[in-house]
N, C-alpha and C positions, 0 to 999 in steps of 0.2 A: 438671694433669699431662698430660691427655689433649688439651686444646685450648689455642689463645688465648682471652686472656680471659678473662669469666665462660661456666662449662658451663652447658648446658641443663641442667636438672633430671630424673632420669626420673621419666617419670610411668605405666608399664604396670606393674605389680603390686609386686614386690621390687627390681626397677631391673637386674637380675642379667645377662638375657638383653641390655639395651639395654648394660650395662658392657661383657659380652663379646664385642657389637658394635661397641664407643665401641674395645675396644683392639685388635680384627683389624681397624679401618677402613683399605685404602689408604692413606689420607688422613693416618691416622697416622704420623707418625715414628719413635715412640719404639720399637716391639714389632718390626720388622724390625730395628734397629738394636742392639738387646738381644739377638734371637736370634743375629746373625752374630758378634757378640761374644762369646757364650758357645763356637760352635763356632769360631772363632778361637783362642778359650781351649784349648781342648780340644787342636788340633790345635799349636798351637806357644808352648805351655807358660804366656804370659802373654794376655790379652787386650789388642787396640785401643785400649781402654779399659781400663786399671787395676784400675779397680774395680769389676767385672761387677755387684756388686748395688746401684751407686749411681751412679746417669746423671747425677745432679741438680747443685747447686750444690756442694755439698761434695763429692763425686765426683770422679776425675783427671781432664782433659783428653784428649783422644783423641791417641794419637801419630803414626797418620795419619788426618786427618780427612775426608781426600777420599775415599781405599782405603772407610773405613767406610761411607758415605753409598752407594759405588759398589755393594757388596756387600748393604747391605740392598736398594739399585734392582732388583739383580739376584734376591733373593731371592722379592718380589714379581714380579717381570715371570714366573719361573717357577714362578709358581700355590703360591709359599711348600714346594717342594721340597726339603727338607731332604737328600736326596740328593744331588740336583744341587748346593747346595751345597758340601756336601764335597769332590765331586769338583773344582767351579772351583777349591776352594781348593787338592786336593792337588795339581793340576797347576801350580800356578805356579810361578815359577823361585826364588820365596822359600821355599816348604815344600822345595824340591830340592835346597837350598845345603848345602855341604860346613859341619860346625861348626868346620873350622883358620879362627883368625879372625886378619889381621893383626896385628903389634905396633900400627899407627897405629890399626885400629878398635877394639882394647883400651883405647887411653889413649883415645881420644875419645869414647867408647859402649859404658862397662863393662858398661853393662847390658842391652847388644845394642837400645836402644830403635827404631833404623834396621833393627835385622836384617840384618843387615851381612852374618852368618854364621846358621847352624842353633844352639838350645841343645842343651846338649851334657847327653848323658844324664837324660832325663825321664824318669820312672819308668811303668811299665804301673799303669793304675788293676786296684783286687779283679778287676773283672768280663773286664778285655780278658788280663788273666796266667792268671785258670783257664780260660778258653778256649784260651790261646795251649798251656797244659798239654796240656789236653787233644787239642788239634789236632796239635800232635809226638807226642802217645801211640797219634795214630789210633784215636782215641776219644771222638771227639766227634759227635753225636746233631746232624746239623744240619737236623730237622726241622722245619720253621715252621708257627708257630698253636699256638693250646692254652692251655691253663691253667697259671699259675705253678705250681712246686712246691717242695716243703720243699729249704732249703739243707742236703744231707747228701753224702756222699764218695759214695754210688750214684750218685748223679741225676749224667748224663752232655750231658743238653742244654743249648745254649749259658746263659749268665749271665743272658742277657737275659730266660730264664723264670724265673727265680729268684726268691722274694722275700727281698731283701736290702734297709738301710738304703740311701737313695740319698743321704741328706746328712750324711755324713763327716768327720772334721779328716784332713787328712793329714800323716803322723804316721810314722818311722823308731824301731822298734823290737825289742828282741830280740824278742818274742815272734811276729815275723812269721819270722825265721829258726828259729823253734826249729818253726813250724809248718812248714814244708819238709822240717824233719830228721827229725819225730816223727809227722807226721798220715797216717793211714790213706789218704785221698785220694792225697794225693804218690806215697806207696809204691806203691799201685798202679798207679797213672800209670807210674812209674818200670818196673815190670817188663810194662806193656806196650809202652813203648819198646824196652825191651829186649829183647822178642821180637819187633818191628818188623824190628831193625836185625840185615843178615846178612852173612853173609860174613867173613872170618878179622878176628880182634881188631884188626888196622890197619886195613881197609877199613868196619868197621864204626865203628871211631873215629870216621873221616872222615867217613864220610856224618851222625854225631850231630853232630859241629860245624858242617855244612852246613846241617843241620836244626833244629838249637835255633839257631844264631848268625848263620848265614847269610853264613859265613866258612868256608878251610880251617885246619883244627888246623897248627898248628904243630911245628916240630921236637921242639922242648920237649914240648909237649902231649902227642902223639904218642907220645914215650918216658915220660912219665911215667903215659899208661893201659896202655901194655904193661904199664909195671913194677908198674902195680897190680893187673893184670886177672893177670896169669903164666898166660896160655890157661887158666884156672877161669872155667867157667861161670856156676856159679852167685855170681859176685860181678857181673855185670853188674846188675843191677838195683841196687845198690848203688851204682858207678859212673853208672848214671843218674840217681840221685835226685840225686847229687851235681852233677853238669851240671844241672838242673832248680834245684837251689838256686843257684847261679849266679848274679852281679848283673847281668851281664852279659846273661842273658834275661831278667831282671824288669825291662830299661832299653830304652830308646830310644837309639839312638847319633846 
């Protein structure tokens, strides 16, 4: 898998350390090429490659196979920088694209395989949507370093300290909405938003749809939090949890 040919055999104790030298070698293909894949994945919904966990003979085909070779090049040239990754990729004019996709690249590339266009509504994973909460609650701990801590509604620093499962099915159900409506975490989040946001019941509308959506409220919108808010106070938090439950913030557009 690692070379051509027959591999050497290791021969320095359990073979462990010469493995984990056999798959960071330069020289290697396969471990740059799996990495840019996976953050590929990540970033525009599908991967280069199809099938992230299988490169091999029964694996998909790469659907662009130069782009992929280019990016692991680059990956390596910069000392295996997972940052810098990122950023080459968010800046290209592919991650930039509007998702209106023509009638002609529907019928010819239902499955956006050319990326013709953006996919349209990718959902935020667990870890990037309770941060993203927390970041509109102005409450989010963005201290770095330290030690994991228990996943509970206190614990305010990013996800990334957290110990949660990292390998998931992704999976649409109520129980995810019914956690927005009912979980103590939310609620709170919700009425620190809401004591965030100031200014008369319109103006503070506005600035929440700026900040959870990164859009202005609409006409519609607009009268329909008037008509719920009726200048009562204390229903904003209320009002917030509701925008926080929202598909619309748990989405990518």
């Amino acid at each position: 898998m690692l070379c051509d040919g027959e591999p050497a055999p290791f021969t320095q104790g359990s073979g462990r350390l010469e493995l984990a030298q056999a798959i960071t070698d330069a020289k290697n293909p396969l471990t740059a090429r799996v990495a840019v894949n996976r953050l590929w994945q990540h970033h525009f919904g599908q991967g280069l490659v199809r099938s992230p966990g299988n490169f091999g003979q029964l694996g998909d085909r790469p659907t662009h196979p130069e782009l992929l070779d280019y990016l692991a090049g680059r990956l390596v040239q910069n000392g295996w920088s997972l940052k810098a990754m990122h950023r080459e990729m968010l800046l290209t004019e592919a991650y930039q694209r509007s998702s209106a996709a023509s009638p002609a690249a529907r019928e010819k590339d239902p499955d956006n395989l050319l990326l013709s266009h953006a996919n349209v509504r990718e959902r935020l994973d667990a870890e990037a949507l309770r941060d993203s909460v927390l970041a509109v609650a102005g409450t989010l701990d963005r201290t770095v370093g330290g030690a994991p801590a228990p996943f509970d509604h206190k614990h305010r620093r990013r996800t990334l300290y957290v110990t949660v499962s990292r390998s998931r099915m992704v999976t649409v159900g109520p129980m995810q909405r019914l956690f927005f409506m009912n979980a103590p975490f939310v609620a709170e989040q919700a009425k620190a938003l809401a004591a965030r946001l100031t200014g008369t019941d319109g103006e503070r509308i506005r600035a929440a749809y700026e900040l959870l959506y990164a859009r202005p409220a609409s006409a519609d919108e607009l009268q329909l939090g008037l008509a719920f808010l009726q200048g009562d106070a204390t229903r904003w938090p209320q009002y917030a949890q509701v925008l926080l439950s929202a598909a619309e913030f748990s989405t990518i557009q």
